[in-house]
C-alpha positions, 0 to 999 in steps of 0.5 A: 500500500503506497502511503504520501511522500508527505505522510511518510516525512511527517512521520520520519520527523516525528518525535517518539517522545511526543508519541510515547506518553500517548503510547503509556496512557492507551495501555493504562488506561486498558488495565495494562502496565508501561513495564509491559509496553517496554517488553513490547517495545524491546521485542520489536527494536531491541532497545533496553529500559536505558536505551529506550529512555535516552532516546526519549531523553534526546527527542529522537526522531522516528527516523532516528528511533528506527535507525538505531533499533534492531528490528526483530527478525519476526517483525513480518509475523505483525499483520492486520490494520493500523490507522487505514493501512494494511501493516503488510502492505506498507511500502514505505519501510520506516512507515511501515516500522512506526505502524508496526509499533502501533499495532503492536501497543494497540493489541496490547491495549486490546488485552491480547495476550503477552505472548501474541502480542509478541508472537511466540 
């Protein structure tokens, strides 16, 4: 699925950290906890609580955010729509890890099971 060249620069400028409190509040608010939406987040980048914090810390950019993760290798196991689009079809790669996340925080949110959420 083709996003905008404006759409996918909006959100490769973006800062995490503008998203991040958002991310906390949606999972909270469902009964789940921001340790578990950390688990989330270092499944699908590998980043540490201390990594995770210092990017937060630096107002990284998604472009940033994404550069320094190490996506994993599962990552195509993550299917179904976020926001009008297809995760799957996705052709903008740093769109489609962004979207990604969003998935992943709104299946928690949705009260899926920790090991879904995380394919295993």
């Amino acid at each position: 699925m083709n996003t905008t060249s404006q759409h996918d620069e909006k959100i490769a400028k973006m800062t995490f950290a503008s998203v991040y409190p958002h991310y906390v509040a949606k999972v909270e608010k469902k009964g789940r906890t921001k340790s578990e939406l950390h688990q989330v987040i270092t499944w699908l980048t590998g980043f540490d609580n201390e990594k995770l914090q210092e990017l937060i810390d630096q107002k990284a950019t998604f472009e940033t955010f994404f550069g320094q993760a190490t996506i994993n290798p599962n990552v195509h196991l993550i299917t179904g729509l976020i926001c009008g689009y297809r995760v799957e079809e996705i052709e903008n790669p740093l769109t489609q890890q962004v979207r990604y996340l969003d998935k992943l925080v709104d299946e928690l949110a949705k009260g899926k099971k920790m090991e879904k959420v995380l394919r295993g």
